[in-house]
C-alpha positions as CSV (number, residue, x, y, z in Angstrom):
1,X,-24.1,52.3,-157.8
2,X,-23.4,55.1,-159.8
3,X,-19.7,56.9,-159.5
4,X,-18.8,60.4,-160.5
5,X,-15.2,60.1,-160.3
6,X,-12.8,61.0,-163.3
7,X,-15.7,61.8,-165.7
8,X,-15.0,65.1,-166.4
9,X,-14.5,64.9,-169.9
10,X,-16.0,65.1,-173.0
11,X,-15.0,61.7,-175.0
12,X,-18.6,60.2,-175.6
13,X,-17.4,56.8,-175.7
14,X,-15.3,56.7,-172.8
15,X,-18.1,57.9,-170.4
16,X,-20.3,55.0,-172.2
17,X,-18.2,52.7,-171.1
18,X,-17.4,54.1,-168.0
19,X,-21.5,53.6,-167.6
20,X,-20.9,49.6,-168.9
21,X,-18.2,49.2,-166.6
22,X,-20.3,50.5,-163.7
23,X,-23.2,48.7,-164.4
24,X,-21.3,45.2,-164.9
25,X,-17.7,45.5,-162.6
26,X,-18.8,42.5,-160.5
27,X,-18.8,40.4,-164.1
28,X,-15.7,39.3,-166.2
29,X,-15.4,42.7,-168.3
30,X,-12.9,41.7,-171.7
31,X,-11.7,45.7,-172.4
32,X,-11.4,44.4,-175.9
33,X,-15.0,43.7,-176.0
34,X,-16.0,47.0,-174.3
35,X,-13.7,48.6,-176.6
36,X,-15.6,47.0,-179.7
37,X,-19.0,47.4,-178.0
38,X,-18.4,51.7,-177.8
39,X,-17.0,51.2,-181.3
40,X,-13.1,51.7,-180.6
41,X,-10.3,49.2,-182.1
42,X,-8.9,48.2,-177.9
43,X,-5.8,49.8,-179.1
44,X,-7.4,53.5,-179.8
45,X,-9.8,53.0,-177.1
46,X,-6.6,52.1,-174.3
47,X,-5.2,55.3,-175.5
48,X,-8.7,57.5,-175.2
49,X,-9.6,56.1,-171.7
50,X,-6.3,57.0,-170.7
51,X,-6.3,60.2,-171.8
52,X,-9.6,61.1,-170.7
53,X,-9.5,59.3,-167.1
54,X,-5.9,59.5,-166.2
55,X,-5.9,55.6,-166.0
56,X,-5.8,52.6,-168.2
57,X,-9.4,50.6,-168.2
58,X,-8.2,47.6,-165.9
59,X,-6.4,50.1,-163.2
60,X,-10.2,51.8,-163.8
61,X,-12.1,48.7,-162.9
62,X,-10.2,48.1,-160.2
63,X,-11.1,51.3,-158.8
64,X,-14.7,51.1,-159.1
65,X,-14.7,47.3,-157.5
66,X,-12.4,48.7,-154.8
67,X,-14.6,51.7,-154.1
68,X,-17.4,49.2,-154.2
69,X,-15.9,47.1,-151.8
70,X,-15.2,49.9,-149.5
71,X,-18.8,50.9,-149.2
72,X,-19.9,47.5,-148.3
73,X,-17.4,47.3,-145.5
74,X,-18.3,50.4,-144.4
75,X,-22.0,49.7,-144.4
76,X,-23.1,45.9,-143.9
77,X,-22.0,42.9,-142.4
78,X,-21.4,40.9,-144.7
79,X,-17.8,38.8,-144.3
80,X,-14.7,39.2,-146.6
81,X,-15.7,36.2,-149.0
82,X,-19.0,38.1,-149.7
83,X,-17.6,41.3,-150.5
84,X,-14.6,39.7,-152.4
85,X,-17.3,37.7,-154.6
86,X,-19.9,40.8,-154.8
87,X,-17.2,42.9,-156.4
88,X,-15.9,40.2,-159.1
89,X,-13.4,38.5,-157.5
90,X,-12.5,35.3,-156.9
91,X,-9.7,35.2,-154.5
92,X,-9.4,36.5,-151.4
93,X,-6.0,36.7,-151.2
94,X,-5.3,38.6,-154.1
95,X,-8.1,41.0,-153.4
96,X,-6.6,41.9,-150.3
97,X,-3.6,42.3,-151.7
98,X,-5.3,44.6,-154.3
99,X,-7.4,46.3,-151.7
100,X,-4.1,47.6,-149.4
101,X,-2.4,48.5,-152.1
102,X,-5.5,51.2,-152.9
103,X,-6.2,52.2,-149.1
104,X,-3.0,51.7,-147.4
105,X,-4.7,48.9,-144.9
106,X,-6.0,45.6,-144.8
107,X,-10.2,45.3,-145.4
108,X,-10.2,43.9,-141.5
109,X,-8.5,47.2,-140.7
110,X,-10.3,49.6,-142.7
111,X,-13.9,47.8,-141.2
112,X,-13.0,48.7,-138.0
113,X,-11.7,52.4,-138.9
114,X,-15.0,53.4,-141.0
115,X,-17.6,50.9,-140.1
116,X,-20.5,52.6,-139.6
117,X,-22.6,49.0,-138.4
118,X,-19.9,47.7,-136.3
């Protein structure tokens, strides 16, 4: 699943691992790996995805496992443990949590609102 959001930059290694986070959201990602595996110290690299995304690389994971999550709920049945785990998380709770604070409603709710199986 490939995204296109906040890519319009230039910074070769920030769209790299924009492209690692992608490929691997639904796995543990350590920023200060990535950082080290696109050849950034993590404190440079915090400060060039900011700059180049508008968000710091945790806020931008989120994103792409809560955008991830929406387009499952919006096209499969799968239940809310499913979708929690398929994204790379391990609590439902928190996800939830994580998941209205992005959209403004509760997964259940957003299901039934954009669903296009249900």
């Amino acid at each position: 699943m490939v995204y296109d959001f906040k890519k319009n930059h230039s910074d070769a290694a920030i769209l790299r691992s924009q492209q690692i986070m992608e490929e691997h959201f639904a796995q543990k990602i350590s920023i200060d790996a990535l950082s080290k595996e696109v050849g950034v110290s993590p404190r440079h690299f915090k400060r060039r995805f900011k700059k180049a995304t508008g968000e710091n690389p945790l806020a931008y994971l989120q994103l792409l496992r809560i955008e991830t999550a929406k387009r499952e709920l919006e096209t499969t049945q799968k239940t809310m443990n499913e979708i929690t785990w398929d994204v790379g998380y391990e609590d439902i709770n928190s996800f939830r949590k994580l998941f209205k604070k992005h959209t403004g409603m509760l997964p259940t709710e957003y299901r039934k609102r954009f669903s296009w199986n249900v």
